[in-house]
C-alpha positions as semicolon CSV with decimal commas, in nm:
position;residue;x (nm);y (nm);z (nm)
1;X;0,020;-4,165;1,090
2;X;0,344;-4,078;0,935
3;X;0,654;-3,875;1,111
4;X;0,878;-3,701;0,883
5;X;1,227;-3,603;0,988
6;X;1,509;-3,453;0,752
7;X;1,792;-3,202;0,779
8;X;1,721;-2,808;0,803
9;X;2,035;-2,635;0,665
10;X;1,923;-2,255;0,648
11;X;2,109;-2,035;0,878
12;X;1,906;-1,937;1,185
13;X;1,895;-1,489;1,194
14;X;2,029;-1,395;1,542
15;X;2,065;-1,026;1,666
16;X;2,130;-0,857;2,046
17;X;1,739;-0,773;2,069
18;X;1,614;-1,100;2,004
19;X;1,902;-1,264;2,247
20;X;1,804;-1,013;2,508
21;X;1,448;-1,205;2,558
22;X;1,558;-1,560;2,406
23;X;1,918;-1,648;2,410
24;X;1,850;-1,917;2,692
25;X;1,558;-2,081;2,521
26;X;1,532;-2,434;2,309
27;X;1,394;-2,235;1,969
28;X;1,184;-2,354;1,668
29;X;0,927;-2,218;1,388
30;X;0,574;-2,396;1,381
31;X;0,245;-2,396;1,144
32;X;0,011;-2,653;1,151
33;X;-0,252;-2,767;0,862
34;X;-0,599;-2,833;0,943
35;X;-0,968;-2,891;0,735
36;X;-1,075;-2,561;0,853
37;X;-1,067;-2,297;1,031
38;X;-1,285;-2,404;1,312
39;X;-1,122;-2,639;1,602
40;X;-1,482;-2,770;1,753
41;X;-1,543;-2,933;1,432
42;X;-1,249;-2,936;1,226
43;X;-0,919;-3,146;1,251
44;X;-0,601;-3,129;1,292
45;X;-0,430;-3,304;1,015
46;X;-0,101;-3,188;1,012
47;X;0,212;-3,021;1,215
48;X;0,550;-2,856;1,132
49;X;0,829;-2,833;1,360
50;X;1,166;-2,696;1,276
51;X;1,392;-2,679;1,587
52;X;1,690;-2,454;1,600
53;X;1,889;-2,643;1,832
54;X;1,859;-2,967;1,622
55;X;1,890;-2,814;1,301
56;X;1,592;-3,054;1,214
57;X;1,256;-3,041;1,038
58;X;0,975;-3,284;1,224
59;X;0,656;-3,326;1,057
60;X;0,369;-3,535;1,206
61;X;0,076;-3,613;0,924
62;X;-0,225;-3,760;1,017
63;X;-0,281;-4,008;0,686
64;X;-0,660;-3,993;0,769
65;X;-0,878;-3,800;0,996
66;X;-0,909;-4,072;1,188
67;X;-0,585;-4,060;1,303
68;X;-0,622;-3,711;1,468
69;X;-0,533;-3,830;1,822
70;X;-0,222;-4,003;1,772
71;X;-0,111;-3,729;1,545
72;X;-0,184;-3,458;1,751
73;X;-0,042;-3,642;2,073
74;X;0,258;-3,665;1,871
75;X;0,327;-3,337;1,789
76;X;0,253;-3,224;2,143
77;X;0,576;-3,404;2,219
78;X;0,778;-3,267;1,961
79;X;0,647;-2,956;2,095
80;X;0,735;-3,037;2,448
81;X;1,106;-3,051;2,346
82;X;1,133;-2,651;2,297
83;X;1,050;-2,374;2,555
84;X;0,948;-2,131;2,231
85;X;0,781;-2,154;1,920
86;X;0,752;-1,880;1,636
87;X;0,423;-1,856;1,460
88;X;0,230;-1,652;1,184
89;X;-0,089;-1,530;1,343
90;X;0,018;-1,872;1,569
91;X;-0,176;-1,691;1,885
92;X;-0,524;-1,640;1,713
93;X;-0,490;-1,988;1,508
94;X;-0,227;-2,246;1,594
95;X;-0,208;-2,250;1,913
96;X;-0,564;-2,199;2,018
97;X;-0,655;-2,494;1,777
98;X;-0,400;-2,741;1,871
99;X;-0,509;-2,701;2,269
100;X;-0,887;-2,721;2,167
101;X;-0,822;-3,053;1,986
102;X;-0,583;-3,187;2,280
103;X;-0,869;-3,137;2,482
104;X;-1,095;-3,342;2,272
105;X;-0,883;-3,656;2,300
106;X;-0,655;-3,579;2,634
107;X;-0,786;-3,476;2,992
108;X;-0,441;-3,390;3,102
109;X;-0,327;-3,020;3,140
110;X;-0,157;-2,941;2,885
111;X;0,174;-2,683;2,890
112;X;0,251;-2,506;2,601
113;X;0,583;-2,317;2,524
114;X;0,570;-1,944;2,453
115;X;0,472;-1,811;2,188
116;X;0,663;-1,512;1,961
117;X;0,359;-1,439;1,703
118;X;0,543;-1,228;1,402
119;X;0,207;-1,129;1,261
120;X;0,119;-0,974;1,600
121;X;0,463;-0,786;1,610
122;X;0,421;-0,683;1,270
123;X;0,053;-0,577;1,348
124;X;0,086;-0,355;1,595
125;X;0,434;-0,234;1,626
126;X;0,606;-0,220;1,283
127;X;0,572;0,065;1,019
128;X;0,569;-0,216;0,735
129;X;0,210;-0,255;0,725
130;X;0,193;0,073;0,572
131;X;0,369;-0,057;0,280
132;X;0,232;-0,355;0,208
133;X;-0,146;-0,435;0,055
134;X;-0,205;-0,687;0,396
135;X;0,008;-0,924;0,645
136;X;-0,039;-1,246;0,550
137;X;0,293;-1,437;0,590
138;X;0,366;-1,474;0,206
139;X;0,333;-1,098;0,138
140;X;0,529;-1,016;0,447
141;X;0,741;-1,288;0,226
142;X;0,772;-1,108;-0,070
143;X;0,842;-0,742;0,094
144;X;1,097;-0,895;0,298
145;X;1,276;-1,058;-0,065
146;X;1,147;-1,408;0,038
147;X;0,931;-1,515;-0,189
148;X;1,132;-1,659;-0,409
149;X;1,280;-1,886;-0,164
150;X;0,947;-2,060;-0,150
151;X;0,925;-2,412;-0,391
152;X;0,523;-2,471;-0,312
153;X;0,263;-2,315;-0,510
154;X;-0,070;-2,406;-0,351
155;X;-0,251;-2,205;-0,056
156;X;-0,388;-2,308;0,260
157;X;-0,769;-2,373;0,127
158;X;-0,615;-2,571;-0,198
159;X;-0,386;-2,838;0,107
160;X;-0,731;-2,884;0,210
161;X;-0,888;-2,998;-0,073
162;X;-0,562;-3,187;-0,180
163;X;-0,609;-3,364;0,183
164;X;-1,010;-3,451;0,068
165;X;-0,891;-3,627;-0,271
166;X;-0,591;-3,769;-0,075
167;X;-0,742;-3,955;0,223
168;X;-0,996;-4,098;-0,064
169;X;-0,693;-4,241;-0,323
170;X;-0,364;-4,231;-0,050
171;X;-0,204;-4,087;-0,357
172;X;0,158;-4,032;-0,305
173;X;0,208;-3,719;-0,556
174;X;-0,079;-3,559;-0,332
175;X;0,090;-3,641;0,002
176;X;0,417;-3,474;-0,094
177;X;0,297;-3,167;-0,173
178;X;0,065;-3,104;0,127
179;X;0,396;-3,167;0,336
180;X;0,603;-2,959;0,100
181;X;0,335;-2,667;0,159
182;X;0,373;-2,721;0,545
183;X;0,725;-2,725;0,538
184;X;0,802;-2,446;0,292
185;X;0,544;-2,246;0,562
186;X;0,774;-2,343;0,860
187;X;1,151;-2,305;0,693
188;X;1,007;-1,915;0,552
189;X;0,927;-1,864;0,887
190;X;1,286;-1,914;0,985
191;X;1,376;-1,675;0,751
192;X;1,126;-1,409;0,796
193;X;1,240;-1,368;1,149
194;X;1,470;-1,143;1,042
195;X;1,164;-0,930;0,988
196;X;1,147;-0,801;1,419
197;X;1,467;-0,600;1,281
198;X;1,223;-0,363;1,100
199;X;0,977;-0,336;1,399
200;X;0,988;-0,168;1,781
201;X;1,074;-0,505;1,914
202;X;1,057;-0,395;2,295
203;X;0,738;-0,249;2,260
204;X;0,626;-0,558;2,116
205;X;0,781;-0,766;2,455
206;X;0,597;-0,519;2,640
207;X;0,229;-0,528;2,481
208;X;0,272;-0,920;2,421
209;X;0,464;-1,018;2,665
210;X;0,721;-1,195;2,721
211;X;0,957;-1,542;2,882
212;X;1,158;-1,438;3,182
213;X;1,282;-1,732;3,348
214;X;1,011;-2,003;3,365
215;X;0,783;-1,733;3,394
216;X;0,585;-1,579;3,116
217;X;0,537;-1,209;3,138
218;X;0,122;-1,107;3,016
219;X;0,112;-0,770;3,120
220;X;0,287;-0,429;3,286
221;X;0,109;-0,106;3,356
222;X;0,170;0,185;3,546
223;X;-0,026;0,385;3,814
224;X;0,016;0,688;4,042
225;X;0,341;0,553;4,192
226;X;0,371;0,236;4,131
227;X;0,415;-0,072;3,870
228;X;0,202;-0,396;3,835
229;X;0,345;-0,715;3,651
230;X;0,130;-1,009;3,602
231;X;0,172;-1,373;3,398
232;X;0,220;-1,716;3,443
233;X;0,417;-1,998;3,580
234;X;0,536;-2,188;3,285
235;X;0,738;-2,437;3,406
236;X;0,755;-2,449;3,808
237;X;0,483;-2,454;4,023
238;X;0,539;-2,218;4,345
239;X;0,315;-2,082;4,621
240;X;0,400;-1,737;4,779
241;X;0,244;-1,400;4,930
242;X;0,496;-1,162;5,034
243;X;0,465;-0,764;5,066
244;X;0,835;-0,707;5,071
245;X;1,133;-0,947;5,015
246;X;1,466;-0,875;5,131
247;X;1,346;-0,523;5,299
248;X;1,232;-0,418;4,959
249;X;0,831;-0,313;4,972
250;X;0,717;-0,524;4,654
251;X;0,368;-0,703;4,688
252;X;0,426;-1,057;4,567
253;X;0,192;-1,298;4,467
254;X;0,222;-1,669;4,351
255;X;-0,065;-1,884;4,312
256;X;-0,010;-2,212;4,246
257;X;-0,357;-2,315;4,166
258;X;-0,408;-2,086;3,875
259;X;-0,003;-2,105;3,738
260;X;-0,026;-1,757;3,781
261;X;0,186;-1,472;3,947
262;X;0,181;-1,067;3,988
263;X;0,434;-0,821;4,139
264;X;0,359;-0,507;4,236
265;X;0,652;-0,257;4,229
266;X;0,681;0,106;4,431
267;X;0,816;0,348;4,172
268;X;0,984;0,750;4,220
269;X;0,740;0,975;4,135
270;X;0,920;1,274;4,061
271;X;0,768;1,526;3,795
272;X;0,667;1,344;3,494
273;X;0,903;1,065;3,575
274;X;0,874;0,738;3,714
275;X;1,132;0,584;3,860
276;X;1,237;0,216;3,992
277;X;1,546;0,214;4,285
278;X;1,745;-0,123;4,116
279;X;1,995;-0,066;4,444
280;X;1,681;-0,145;4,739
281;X;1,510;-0,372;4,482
282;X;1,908;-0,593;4,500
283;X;1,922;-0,565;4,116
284;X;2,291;-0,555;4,015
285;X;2,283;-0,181;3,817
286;X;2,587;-0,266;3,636
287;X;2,362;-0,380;3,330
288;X;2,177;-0,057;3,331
289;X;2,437;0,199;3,321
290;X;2,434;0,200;2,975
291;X;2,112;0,365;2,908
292;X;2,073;0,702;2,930
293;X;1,822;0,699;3,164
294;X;2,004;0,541;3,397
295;X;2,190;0,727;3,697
296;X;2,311;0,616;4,073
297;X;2,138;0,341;4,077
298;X;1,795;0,446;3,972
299;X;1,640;0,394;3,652
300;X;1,369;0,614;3,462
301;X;1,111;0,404;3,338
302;X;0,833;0,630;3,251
303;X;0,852;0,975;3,176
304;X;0,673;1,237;2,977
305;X;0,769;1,085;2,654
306;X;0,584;0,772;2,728
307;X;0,724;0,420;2,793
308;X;1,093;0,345;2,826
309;X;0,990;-0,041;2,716
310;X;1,395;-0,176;2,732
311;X;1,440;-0,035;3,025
312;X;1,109;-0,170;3,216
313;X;1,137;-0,507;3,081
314;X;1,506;-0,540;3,172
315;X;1,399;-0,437;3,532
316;X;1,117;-0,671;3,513
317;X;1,319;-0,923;3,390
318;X;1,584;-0,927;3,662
319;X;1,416;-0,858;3,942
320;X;1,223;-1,204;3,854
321;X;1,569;-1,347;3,822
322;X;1,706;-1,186;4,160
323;X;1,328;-1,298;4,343
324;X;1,333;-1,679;4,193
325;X;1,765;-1,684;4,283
326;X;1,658;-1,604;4,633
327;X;1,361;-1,734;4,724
């Protein structure tokens, strides 16, 4: 097994939006190479790691198949050092086939950081797929002015059959360009983050969730006169059934067991409006009076022109804060 580490120099895009949901997290971009596309009978062979914090590309390369376990246990712990990752299609392929091969080897629960897919944003909740033939990253690349940035010139399928003729000869030639093709994958995903500026990044938050806290946020939906939250507990482990805290009536529900939560919020209903009281909730309104659909302490987070997604995952997001803070 072989672990490559050098210097990442690019500069890292920042913007309001994207600190809104991750300015407190340990960041990185990560792609992974594999022999196919199927992780019950396929293997991992490769991982790319670029953290933000560090300013460092990590590569872990698995020299032979049978070095699969020790590679992949590896990268795990590189892994372990960030609370988010940024993938390509990472939720469909990466991540699903790194925990399938962990539990191959490993019997061990395994805790993964969250997850900000780009193809998923792009997907579903950009207009750039209407200009573009398809999504795959290096097209996404190339509309973005990317593509040129890029010093590989293989594609996924051709690493693979590099990998074949490589673990045969241990050729050197062959061994530097499957890692250049993994890390040219993981520094153009640094770059193409930039790319949530041409999307409706809240929606996004709010169809594919999002961190808030060490809680991850799955899913929000409205009823009658009310709002249900649901996720995870990512990193703390707490038991808890409440149906109010701090005279406020909000169902609460921690489970342990499962690493799961849900919250179930009483909303206004007034007209076509729904509306969340941040004062009896104990949410400081200070950071809501700018929006306009903010006023004395109440904020409108569903009306007849849909969603108001900043506004309901800023409330969702706090109140988590204010619950966990007082707990």
């Amino acid at each position: 097994m072989k672990y490559v580490t050098k210097p990442f120099k690019e500069q890292i895009y920042s913007s309001s939006v994207l600190d809104f949901y991750f300015s407190d997290m340990k960041k990185g971009t990560l792609d992974i190479e594999t022999t196919g596309l199927d992780p019950s009978k396929n293997k991992f062979i490769l991982g790319g790691l670029c953290s933000f914090g560090s300013k460092q590309m990590r590569q872990v390369f698995a020299q032979s198949r049978t070095e699969e376990r020790d590679a992949i246990e590896r990268f795990i712990h590189e892994m372990s050092q960030l609370d988010m990752v940024i993938t390509y299609n990472g939720r469909h392929f990466d991540i699903p086939f790194i925990e399938k091969r962990f539990t191959k080897f490993f019997d061990e629960k395994l805790s993964m950081p969250y997850n900000l897919d780009l193809y998923l944003v792009l997907n579903g909740h950009s207009p750039i797929k209407k200009f573009v033939p398809n999504l795959k990253q290096k097209t996404v690349e190339n509309y973005m002015g990317l593509w040129q940035s890029r010093t590989d010139e293989i594609s996924g399928a051709e690493s693979v059959e590099l990998y074949n003729t490589y673990e045969k000869t241990g050729r050197e030639d062959l061994e530097s360009k499957i890692l250049l093709h993994n890390s040219d994958d993981v520094i153009q995903l640094t770059r193409l983050l930039k790319v949530i500026s041409k999307s409706d990044f809240h929606k996004a938050m709010f169809c594919l969730g999002f961190p808030a806290g060490p809680l991850t946020v799955n899913k929000i939906s409205f009823q009658r006169d009310f709002m249900t939250v649901s996720g995870i507990q990512r990193n703390i482990s707490i038991n808890y059934i409440g149906f109010e805290f701090k005279n406020y009536p909000v169902e609460i529900h921690f489970d342990s067991n499962k690493s799961a939560f849900s919250l179930k919020f009483p909303l206004i209903k007034d007209k076509d409006m729904l509306i969340a009281d941040l004062d009896a909730a104990g949410i400081d309104s200070a950071e809501f009076e700018k929006y306009p659909n903010y006023g004395s302490g109440f904020i409108v987070l569903k009306n007849n022109s849909g969603i108001n997604y900043m506004e309901t995952n800023h409330f969702v997001k706090n109140y988590i804060r204010y619950f966990l803070g007082n707990i």
